[in-house]
N, CA and C atoms as an extended XYZ file, in Angstrom:
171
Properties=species:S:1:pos:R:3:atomname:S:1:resname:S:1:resid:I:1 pbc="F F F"
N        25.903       62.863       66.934 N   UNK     1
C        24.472       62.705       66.845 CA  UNK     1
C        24.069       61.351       67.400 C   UNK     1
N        22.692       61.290       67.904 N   UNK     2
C        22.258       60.085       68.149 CA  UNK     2
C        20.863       60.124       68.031 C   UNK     2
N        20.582       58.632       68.186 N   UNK     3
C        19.059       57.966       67.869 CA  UNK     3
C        18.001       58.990       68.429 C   UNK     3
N        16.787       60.073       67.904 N   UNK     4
C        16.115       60.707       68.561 CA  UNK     4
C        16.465       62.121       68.695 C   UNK     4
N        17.672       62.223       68.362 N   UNK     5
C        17.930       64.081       68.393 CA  UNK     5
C        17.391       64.467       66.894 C   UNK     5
N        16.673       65.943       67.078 N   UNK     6
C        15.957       66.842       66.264 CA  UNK     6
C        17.321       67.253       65.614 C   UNK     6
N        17.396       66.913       64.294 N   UNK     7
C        18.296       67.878       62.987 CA  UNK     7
C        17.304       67.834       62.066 C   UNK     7
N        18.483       68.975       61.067 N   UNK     8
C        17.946       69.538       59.765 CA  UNK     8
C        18.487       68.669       59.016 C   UNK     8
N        18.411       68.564       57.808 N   UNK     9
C        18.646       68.212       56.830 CA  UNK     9
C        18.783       69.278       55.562 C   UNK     9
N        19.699       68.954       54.772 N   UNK    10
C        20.102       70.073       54.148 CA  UNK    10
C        19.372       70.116       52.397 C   UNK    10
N        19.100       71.045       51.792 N   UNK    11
C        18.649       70.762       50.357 CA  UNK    11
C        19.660       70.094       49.226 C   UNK    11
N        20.504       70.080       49.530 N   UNK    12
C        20.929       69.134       48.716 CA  UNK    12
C        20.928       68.158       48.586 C   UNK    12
N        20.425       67.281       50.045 N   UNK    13
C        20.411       65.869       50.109 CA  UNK    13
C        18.882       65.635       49.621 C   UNK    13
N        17.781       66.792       50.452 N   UNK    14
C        16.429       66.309       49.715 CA  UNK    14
C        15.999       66.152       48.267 C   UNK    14
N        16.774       67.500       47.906 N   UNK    15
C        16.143       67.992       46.538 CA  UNK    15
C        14.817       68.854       46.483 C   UNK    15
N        14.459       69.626       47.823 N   UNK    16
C        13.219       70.466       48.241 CA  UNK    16
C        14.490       71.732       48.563 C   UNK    16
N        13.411       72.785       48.175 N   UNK    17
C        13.447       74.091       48.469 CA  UNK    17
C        14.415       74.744       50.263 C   UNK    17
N        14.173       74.187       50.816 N   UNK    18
C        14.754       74.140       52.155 CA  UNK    18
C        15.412       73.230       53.222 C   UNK    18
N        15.936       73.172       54.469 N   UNK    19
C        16.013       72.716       55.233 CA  UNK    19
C        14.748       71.891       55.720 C   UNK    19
N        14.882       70.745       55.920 N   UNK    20
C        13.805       70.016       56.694 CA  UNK    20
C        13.899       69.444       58.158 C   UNK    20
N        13.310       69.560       58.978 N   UNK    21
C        13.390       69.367       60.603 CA  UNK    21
C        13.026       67.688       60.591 C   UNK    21
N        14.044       67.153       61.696 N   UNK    22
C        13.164       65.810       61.990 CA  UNK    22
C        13.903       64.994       62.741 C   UNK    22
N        13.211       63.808       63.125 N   UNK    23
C        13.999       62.803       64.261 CA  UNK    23
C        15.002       61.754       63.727 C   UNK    23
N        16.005       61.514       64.342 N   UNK    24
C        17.314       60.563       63.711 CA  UNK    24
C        16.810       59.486       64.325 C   UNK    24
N        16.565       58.202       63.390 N   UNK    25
C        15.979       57.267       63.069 CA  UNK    25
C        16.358       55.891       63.197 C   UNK    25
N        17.787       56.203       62.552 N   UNK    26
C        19.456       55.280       62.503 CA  UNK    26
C        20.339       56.009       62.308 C   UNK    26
N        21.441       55.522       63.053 N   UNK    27
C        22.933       55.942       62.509 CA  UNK    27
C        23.678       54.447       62.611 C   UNK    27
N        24.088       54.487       61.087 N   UNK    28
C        25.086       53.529       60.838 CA  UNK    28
C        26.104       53.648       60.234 C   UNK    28
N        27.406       52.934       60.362 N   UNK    29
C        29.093       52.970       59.466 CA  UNK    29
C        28.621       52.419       58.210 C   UNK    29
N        28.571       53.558       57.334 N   UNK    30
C        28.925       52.511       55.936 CA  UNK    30
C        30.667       52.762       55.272 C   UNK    30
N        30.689       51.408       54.995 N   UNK    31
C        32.417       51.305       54.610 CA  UNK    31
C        32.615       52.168       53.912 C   UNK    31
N        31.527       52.528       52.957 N   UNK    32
C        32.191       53.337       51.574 CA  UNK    32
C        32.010       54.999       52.078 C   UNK    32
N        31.153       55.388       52.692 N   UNK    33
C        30.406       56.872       52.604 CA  UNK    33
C        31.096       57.377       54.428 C   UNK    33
N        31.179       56.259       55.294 N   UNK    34
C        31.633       56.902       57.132 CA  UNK    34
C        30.113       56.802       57.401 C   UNK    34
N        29.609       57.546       58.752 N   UNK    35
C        28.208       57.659       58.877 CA  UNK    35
C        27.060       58.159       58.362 C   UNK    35
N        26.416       57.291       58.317 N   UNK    36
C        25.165       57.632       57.457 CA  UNK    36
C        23.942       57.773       58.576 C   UNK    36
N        22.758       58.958       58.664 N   UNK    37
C        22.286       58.971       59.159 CA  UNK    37
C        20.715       58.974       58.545 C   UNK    37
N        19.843       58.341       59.158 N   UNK    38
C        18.577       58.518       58.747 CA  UNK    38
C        17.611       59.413       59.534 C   UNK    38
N        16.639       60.098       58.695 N   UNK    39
C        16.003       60.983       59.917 CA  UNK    39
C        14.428       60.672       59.095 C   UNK    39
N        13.224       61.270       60.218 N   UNK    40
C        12.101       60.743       59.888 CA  UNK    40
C        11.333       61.891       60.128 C   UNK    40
N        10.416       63.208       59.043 N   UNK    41
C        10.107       64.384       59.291 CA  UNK    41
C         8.711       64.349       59.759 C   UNK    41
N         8.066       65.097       59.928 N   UNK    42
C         6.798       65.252       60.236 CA  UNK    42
C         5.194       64.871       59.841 C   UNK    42
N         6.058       64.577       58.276 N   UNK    43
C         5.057       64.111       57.402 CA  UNK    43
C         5.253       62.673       57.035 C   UNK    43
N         6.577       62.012       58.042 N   UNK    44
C         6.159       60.723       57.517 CA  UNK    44
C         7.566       60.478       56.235 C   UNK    44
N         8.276       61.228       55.903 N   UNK    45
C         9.347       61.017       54.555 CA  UNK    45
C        10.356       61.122       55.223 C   UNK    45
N        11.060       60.002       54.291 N   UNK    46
C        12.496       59.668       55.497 CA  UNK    46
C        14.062       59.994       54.491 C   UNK    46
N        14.465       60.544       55.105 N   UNK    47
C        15.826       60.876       54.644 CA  UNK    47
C        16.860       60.810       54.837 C   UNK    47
N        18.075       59.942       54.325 N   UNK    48
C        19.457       59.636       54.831 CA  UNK    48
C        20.347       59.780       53.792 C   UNK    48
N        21.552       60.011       54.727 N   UNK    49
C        22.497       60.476       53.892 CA  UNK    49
C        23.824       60.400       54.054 C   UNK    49
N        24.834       61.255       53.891 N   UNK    50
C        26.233       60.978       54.693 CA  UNK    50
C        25.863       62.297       55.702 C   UNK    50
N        26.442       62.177       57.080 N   UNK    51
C        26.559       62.975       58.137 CA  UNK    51
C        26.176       64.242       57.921 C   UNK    51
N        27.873       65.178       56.884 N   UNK    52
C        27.844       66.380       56.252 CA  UNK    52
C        26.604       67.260       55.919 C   UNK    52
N        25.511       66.504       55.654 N   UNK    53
C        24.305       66.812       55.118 CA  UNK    53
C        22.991       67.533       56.264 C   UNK    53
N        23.625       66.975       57.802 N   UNK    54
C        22.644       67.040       58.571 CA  UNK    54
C        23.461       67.965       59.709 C   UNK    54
N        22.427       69.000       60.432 N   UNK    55
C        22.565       69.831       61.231 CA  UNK    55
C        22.102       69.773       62.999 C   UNK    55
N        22.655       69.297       63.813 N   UNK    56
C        21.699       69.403       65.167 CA  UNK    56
C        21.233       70.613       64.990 C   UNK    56
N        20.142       70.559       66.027 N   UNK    57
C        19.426       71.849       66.552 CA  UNK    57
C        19.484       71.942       67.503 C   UNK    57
């Protein structure tokens, strides 16, 4: 993945009902978790997590 590609995000990381669509924001190494990615949806709510969590489209 990189800065600007469209993924999902998965409900377990939100805690909402579904998959959420949106733009990757950051990707960074964290020591403890590997990559963590941030994404930024349509409405403005931002969500990051470990990798596992997120889907290209």
């Amino acid at each position: 993945m990189e800065t600007g590609q469209r993924v999902k995000v998965s409900p377990e990381l939100t805690g909402l009902g579904e998959w959420v669509e949106g733009l990757v924001i950051k990707i960074r190494k964290n020591p403890f978790l590997g990559i963590e990615i941030a994404i930024k949806d349509s409405l403005g709510r931002i969500f990051f997590g470990e990798e596992k969590y997120f889907k290209p489209l």
